[in-house]
C-alpha positions as CSV (number, residue, x, y, z in Angstrom):
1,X,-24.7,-14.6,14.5
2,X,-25.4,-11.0,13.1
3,X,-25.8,-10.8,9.2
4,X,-24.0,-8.4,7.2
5,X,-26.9,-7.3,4.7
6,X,-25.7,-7.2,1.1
7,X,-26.2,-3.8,0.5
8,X,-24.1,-2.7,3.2
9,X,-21.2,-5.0,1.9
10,X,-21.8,-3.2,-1.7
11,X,-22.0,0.5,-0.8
12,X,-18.5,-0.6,0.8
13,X,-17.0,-1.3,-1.8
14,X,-18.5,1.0,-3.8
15,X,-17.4,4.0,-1.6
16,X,-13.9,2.6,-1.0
17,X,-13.2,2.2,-5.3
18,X,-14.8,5.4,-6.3
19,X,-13.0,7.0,-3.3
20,X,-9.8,6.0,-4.2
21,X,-10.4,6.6,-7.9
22,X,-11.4,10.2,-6.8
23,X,-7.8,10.3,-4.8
24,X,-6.0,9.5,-7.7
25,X,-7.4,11.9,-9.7
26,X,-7.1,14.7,-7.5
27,X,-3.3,14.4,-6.9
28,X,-2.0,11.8,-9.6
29,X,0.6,9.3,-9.3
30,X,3.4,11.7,-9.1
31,X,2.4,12.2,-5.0
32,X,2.3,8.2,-4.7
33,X,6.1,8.3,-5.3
34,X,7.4,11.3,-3.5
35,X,6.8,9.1,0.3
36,X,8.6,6.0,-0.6
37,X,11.2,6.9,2.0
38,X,7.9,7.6,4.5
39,X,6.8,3.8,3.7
40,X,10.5,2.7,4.2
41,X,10.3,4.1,7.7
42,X,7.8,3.2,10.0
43,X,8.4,5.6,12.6
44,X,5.3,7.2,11.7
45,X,2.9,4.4,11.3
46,X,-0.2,4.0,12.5
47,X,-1.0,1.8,15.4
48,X,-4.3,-0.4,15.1
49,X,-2.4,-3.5,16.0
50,X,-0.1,-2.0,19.1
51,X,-3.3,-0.5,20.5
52,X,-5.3,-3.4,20.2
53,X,-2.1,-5.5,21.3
54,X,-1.2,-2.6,24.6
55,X,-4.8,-3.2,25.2
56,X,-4.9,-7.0,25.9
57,X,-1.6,-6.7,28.2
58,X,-2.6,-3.7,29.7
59,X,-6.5,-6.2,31.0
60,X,-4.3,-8.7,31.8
61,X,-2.0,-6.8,33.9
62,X,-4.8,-4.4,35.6
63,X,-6.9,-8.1,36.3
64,X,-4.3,-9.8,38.0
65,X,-3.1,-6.8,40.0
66,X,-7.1,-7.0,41.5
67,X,-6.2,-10.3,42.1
68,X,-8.0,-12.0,38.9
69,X,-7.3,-16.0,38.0
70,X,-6.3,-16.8,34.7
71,X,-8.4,-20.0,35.2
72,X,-11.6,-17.7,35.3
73,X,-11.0,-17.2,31.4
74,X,-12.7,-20.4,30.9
75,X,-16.4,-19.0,31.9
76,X,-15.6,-16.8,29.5
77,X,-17.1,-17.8,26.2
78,X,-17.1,-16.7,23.1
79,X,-19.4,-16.4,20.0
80,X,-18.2,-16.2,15.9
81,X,-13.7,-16.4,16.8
82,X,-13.7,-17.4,13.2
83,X,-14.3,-13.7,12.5
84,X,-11.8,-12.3,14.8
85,X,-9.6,-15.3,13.3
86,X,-9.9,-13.9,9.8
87,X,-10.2,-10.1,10.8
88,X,-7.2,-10.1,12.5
89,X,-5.1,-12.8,10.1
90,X,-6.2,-9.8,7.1
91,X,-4.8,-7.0,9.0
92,X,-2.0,-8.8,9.6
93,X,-1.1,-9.6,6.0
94,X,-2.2,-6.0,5.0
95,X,1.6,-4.9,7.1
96,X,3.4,-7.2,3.9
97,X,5.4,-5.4,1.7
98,X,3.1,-6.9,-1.2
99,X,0.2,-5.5,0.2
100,X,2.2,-2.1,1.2
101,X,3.1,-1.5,-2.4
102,X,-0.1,-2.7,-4.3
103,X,-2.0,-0.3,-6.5
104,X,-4.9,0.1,-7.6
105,X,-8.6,1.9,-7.4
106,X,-9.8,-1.7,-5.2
107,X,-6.7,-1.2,-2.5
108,X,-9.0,-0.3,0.5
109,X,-11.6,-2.8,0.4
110,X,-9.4,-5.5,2.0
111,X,-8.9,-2.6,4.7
112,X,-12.8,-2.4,5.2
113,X,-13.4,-6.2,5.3
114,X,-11.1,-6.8,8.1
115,X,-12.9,-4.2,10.1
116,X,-16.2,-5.8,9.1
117,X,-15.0,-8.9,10.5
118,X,-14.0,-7.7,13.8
119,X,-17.2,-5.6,13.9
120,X,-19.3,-9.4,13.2
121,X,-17.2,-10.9,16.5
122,X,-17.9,-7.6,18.2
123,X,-21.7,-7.8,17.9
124,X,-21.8,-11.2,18.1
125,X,-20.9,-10.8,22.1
126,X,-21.9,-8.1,23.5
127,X,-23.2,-9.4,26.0
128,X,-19.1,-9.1,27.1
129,X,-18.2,-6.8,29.2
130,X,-15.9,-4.1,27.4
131,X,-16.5,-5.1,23.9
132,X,-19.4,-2.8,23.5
133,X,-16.8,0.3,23.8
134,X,-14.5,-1.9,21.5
135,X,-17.2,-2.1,18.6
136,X,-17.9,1.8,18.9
137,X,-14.0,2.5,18.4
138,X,-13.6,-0.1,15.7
139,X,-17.0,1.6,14.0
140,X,-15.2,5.1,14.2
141,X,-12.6,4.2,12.1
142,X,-14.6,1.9,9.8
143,X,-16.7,5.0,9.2
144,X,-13.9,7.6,8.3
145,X,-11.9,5.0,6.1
146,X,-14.9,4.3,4.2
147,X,-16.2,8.1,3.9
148,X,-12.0,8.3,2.7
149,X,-12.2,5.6,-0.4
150,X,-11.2,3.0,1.8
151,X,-7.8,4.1,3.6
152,X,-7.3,6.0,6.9
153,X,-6.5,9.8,6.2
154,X,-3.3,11.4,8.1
155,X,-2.6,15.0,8.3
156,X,1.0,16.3,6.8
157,X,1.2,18.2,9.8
158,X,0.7,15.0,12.1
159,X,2.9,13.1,10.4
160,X,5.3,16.1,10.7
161,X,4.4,16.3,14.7
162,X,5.2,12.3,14.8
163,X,8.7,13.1,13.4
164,X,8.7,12.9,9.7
165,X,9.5,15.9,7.8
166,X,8.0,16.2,4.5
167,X,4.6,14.3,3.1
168,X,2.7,14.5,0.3
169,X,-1.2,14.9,-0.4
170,X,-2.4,11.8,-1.7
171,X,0.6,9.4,-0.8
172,X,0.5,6.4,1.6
173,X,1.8,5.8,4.8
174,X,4.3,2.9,5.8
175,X,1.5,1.0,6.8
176,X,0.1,0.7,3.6
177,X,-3.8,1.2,5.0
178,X,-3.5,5.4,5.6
179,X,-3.1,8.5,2.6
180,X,-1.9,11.8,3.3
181,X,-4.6,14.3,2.8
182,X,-5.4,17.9,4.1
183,X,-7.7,18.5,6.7
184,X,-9.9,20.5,4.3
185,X,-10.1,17.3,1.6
186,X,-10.7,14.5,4.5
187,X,-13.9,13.6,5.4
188,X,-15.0,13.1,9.0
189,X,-11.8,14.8,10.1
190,X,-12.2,14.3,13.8
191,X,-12.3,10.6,13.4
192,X,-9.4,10.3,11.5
193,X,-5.8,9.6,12.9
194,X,-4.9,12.7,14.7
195,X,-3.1,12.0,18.2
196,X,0.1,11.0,18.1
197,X,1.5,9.3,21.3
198,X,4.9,10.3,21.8
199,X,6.2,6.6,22.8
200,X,10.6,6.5,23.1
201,X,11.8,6.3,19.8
202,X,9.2,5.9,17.7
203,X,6.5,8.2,18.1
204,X,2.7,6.4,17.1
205,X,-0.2,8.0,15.4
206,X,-3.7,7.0,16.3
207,X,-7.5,7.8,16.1
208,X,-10.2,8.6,18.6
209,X,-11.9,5.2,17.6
210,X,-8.5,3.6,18.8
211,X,-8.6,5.0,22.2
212,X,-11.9,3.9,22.5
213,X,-10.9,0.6,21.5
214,X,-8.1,0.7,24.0
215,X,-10.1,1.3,26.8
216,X,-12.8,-1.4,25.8
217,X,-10.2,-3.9,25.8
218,X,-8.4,-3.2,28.9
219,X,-12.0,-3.1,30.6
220,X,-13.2,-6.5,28.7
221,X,-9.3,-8.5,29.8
222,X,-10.0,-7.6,33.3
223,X,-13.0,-8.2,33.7
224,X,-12.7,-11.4,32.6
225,X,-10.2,-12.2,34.6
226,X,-11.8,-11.3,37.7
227,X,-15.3,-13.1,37.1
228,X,-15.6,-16.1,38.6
229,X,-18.3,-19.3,37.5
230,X,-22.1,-18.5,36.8
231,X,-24.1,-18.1,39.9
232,X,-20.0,-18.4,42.1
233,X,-21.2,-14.8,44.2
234,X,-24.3,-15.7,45.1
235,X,-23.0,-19.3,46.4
236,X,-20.6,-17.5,48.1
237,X,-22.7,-14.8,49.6
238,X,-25.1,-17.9,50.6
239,X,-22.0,-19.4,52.2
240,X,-21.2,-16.5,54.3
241,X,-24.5,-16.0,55.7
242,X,-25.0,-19.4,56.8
243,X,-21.4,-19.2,58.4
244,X,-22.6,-16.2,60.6
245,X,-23.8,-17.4,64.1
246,X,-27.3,-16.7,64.6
C-alpha cells in the first residue's frame, strides 16, 4: 500500500481553508445566497459520479460485446477496496442536503479526502489495465480543487451554456462540491469543469480530468472482462500447436 506522507495531507488542508477563507472574503456571504434556486436545481450539476458510473456500464457493455465472461472478473484482483469503499461512501454523502448547505472555511477538505482515497486505490493497482488513465483524471481535478480552496470552480458562462440563467461569483453549485468563479479568479482554469455534455433534459458539466477518467474506466471494465486465468493464452496457444498435424 502507497503512504500518503503527512505533509501532503497538511498543505491540503491548508490550501483548501485558507482558499475558501480567501473566497469568502473576496465576494462575502451576500453571493452565497443569491444561487439557492441553482442548488435547488440540479440541472446544472456536476457529474463526478454519472461519469464514473457511464464509465463502468459503458466497460461492461464494450467487454461483452468482444465476447468477455463475467466469470473472468475473478482473476481480477484487487489491492486497498477499503479506500475506494470509503472514497466513494464520502462522495456520496457529500450529494446530502446537510453537506450541500454546510458553511464554513473547512467545507472542501472532505472534498479533497475522498479524492485522496480513490487516488490510494488507484496507485495501489496499477498494475490494472485502465486505472493508470483513471488516476491521471482523478489527479486533474484533485489539483484544480485544491489550487481553488478545496471546491471545483464553474464558469457563470458554463453554467449559463448548461441552462441556468443567472450565477453568482463566489456561490455554490447544487452539488455542494463546485463555486462559481470567473475565469480570470480560478486557478488552473483548463482543468476545471468546462464542457458541458448536452445529455436530454438535463444538460451535465464536467472536467478534462473526468473524461480522462471516463475513458480509463471503460478501458479497465473491458479489459477485465476479456482476460482470461494467468498463463490461460499461452496454454492455449500450446494447445493449438500440438493439435496441428505435423
Amino acid at each position: 500500500m502507497h503512504a500518503i506522507p503527512v505533509s501532503v495531507a497538511v498543505w491540503l488542508v491548508e490550501s483548501c481553508v485558507h482558499g475558501r477563507r480567501a473566497r469568502i472574503g473576496c465576494y462575502g456571504r451576500r453571493g452565497e445566497r443569491r444561487l439557492r434556486g441553482l442548488r435547488r436545481d440540479g440541472r446544472a450539476e456536476r457529474a463526478t459520479a454519472m461519469v464514473a458510473l457511464s464509465g463502468v456500464v459503458a466497460g461492461f457493455a464494450i467487454g461483452l460485446l468482444l465476447r468477455g465472461r463475467l466469470t473472468n472478473l475473478r482473476y481480477l484482483h484487487l489491492r486497498c477496496t477499503w479506500a475506494v469503499l470509503l472514497g466513494a461512501g464520502l462522495q456520496m454523502a457529500l450529494q446530502l442536503p446537510l453537506w450541500t448547505e454546510a458553511q464554513g472555511p473547512t467545507i472542501g477538505v472532505p472534498v479533497a479526502a475522498s479524492y485522496l482515497l480513490l487516488l490510494v486505490f488507484l496507485t495501489s493497482n496499477l498494475r490494472v489495465a485502465g486505472l493508470g488513465l483513471v488516476g491521471v483524471g482523478l489527479a486533474m481535478n484533485l489539483l484544480v480543487i485544491v489550487a481553488n480552496g478545496g471546491q471545483m470552480p464553474i464558469a457563470p458562462e458554463t453554467l449559463i451554456a448548461a441552462g441556468r440563467q443567472e450565477a453568482a461569483i463566489g456561490s455554490r453549485t447544487p452539488s455542494g462540491k463546485g463555486i462559481v468563479l470567473s475565469s480570470d479568479d480560478t486557478h488552473l482554469a483548463p482543468l476545471s469543469d468546462t464542457i458541458v455534455l448536452p445529455l436530454p433534459g438535463r444538460p451535465k458539466i464536467v472536467s478534462l480530468g473526468d473524461v480522462l477518467t471516463f475513458i480509463g474506466l471503460v478501458f479497465a471494465v473491458q479489459a477485465a472482462l476479456r482476460r482470461g486465468a494467468p498463463g490461460e493464452s499461452s496454454l492455449q496457444l500450446a494447445t493449438t500447436r500440438s493439435s496441428i498435424p505435423a
